[in-house]
MIDOSE-1310 file (N, C-alpha, C; in nm, 2 decimals, decimal comma, always signed):
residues 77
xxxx	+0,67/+0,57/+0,51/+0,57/+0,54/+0,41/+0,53/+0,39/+0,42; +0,65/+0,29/+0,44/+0,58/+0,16/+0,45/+0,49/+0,13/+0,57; +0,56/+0,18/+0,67/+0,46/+0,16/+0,80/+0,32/+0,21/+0,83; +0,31/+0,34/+0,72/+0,15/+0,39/+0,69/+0,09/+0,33/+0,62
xxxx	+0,10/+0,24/+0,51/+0,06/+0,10/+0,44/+0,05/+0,05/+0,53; +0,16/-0,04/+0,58/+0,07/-0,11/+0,66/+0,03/-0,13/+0,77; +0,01/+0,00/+0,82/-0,08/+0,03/+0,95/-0,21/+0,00/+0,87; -0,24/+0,08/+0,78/-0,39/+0,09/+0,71/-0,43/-0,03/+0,67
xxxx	-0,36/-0,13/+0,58/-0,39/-0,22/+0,54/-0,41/-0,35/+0,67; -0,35/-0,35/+0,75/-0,36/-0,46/+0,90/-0,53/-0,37/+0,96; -0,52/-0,27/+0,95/-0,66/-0,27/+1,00/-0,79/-0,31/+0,90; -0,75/-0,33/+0,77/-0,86/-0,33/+0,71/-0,94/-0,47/+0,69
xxxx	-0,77/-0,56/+0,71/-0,79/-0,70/+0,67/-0,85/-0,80/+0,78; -0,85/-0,93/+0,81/-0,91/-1,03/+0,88/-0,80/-1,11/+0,95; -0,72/-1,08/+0,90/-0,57/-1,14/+0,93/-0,47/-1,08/+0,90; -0,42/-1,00/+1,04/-0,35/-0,90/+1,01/-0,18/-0,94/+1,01
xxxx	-0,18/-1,08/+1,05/-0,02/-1,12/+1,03/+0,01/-1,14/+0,90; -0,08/-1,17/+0,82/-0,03/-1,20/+0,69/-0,03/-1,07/+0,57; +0,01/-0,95/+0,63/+0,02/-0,84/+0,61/+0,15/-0,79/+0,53; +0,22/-0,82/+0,42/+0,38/-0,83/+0,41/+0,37/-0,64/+0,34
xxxx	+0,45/-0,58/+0,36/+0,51/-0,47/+0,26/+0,64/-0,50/+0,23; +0,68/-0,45/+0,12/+0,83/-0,47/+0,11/+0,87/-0,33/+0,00; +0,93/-0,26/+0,01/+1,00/-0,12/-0,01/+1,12/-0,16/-0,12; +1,08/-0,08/-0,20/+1,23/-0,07/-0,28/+1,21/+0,07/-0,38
xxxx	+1,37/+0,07/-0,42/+1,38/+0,23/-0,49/+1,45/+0,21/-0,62; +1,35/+0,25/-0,74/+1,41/+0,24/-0,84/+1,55/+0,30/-0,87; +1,56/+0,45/-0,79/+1,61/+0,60/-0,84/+1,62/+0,63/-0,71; +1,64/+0,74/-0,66/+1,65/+0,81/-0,57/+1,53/+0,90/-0,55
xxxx	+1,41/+0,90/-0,67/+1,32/+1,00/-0,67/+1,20/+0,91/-0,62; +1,22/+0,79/-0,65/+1,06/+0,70/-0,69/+1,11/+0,59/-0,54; +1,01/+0,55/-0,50/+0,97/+0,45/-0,41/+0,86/+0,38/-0,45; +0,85/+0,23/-0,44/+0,80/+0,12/-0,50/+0,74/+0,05/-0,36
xxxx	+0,61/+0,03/-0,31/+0,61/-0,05/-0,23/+0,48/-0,15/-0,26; +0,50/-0,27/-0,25/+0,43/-0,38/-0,25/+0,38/-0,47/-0,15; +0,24/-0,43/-0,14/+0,19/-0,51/-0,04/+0,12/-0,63/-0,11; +0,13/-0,71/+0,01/+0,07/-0,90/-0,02/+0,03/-0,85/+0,10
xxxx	-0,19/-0,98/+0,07/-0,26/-1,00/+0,18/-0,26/-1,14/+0,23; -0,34/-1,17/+0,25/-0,38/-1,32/+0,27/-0,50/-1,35/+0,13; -0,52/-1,46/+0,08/-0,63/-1,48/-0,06/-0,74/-1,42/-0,06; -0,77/-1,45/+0,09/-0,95/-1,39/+0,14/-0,95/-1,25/+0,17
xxxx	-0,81/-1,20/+0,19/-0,85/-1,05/+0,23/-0,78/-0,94/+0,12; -0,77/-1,00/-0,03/-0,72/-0,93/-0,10/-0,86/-0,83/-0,15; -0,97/-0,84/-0,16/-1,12/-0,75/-0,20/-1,13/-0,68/-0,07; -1,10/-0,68/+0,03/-1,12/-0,60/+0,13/-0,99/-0,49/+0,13
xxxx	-0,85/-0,49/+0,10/-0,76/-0,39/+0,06/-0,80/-0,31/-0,05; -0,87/-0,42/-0,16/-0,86/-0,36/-0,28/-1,03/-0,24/-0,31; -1,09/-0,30/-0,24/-1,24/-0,26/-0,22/-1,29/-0,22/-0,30; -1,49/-0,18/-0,33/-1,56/-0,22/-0,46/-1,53/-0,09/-0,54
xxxx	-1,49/-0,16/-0,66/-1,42/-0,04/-0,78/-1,30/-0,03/-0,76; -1,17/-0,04/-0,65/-1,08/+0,00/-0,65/-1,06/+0,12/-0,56; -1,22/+0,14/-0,51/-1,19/+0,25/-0,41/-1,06/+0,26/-0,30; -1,07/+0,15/-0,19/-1,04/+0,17/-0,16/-0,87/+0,20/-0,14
xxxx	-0,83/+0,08/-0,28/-0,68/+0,07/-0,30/-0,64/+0,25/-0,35; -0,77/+0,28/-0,44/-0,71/+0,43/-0,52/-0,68/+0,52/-0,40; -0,75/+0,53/-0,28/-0,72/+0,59/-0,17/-0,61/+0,60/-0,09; -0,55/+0,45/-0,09/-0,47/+0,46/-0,01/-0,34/+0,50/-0,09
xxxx	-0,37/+0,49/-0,22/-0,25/+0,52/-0,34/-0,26/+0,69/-0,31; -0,38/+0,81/-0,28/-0,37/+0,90/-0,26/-0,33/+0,93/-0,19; -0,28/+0,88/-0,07/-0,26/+0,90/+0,09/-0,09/+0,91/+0,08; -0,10/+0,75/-0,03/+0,05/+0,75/+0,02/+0,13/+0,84/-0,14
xxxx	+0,08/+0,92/-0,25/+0,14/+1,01/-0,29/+0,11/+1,13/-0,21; +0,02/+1,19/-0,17/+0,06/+1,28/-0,08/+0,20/+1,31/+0,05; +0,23/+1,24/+0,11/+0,32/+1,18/+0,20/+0,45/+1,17/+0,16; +0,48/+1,13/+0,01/+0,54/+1,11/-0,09/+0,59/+1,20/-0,16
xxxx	+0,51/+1,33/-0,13/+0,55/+1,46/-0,21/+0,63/+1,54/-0,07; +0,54/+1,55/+0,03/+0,64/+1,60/+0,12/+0,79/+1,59/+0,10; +0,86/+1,46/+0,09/+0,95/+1,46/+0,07/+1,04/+1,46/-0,05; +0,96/+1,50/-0,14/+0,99/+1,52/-0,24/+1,01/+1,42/-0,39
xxxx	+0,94/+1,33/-0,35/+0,92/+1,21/-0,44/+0,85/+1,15/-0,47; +0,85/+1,04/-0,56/+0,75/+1,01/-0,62/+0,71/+0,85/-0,57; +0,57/+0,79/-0,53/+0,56/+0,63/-0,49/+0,45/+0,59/-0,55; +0,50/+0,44/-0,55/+0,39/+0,39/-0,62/+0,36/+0,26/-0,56
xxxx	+0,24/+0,24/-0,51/+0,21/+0,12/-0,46/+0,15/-0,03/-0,54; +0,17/-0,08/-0,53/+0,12/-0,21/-0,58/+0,08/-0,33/-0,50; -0,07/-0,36/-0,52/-0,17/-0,52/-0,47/-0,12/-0,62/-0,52; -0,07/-0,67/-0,49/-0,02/-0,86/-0,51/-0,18/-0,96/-0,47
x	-0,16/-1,05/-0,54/-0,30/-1,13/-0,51/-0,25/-1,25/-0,46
C-alpha cells in the first residue's frame, strides 16, 4: 500500500524526491499512511476540489479491503 502511494503521488508531483510516505498501524485492522510533498506540489496531490486526493483514498481503500482492512491516508502541507 505505501509503495502504491507513492508510486502515484512521485508521478503527479514536480519533485519527485521530496515524496516522503510513512506507514503506521493503529490496531491490527487499520493502517495509517501519511504522505508529505514538497510546498509547491501540495495542489497538485491534492487537486481541484479534492479530486484527486478522494481518488487516490479510493484506490488505496480498495487494496485495503483485499486484505482485509481498513486505511486511511492523510496530505501533510
Amino acid at each position: 500500500m505505501k509503495e502504491f502511494i507513492e508510486f502515484i503521488a512521485k508521478h503527479l508531483v514536480d519533485d519527485p524526491d521530496s515524496v516522503v510516505v510513512e506507514q503506521s498501524s493503529p490496531d491490527e485492522k487499520t493502517v495509517e499512511l501519511t504522505l508529505k510533498v514538497g510546498p509547491d506540489d501540495v495542489g497538485k496531490v491534492i487537486g481541484k476540489q479534492g479530486k484527486t486526493a478522494s481518488a487516490m483514498r479510493i484506490l488505496l481503500t480498495a487494496i485495503a479491503a483485499k486484505d482485509g482492512k481498513r486505511a486511511m491516508l492523510k496530505i501533510l502541507d
